[in-house]
N, C-alpha and C positions, 0 to 999 in steps of 0.2 A: 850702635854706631860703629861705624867701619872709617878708619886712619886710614891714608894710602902715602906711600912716601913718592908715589906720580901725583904733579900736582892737576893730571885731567883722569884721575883716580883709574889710572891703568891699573891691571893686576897682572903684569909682567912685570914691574918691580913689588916690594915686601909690604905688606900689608896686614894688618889683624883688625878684628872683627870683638866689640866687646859688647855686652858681657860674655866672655870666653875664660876655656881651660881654668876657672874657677877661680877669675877675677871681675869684681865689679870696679876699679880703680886704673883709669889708662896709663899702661908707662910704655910705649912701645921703645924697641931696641931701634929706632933709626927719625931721621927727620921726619918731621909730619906736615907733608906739604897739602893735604888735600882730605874732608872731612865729610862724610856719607851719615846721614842721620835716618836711622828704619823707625815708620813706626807698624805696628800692627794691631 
């Protein structure tokens, strides 16, 4: 799952990608306007 804090999931503003840097638990540092789900 990928947060984007653009809510047409630009990735010109801040954005993380989890599970990442060895969290499965989302806290990102800023608004979450916009919500990307991968599956594979």
């Amino acid at each position: 799952m990928t947060v984007y804090q653009s809510p047409e999931c630009a990735t010109e503003g801040e954005f993380d990608t989890y599970p990442g840097k060895g969290t499965y638990v989302p806290c990102a540092p800023f608004v979450v306007r916009a919500v990307q789900i991968w599956s594979y």
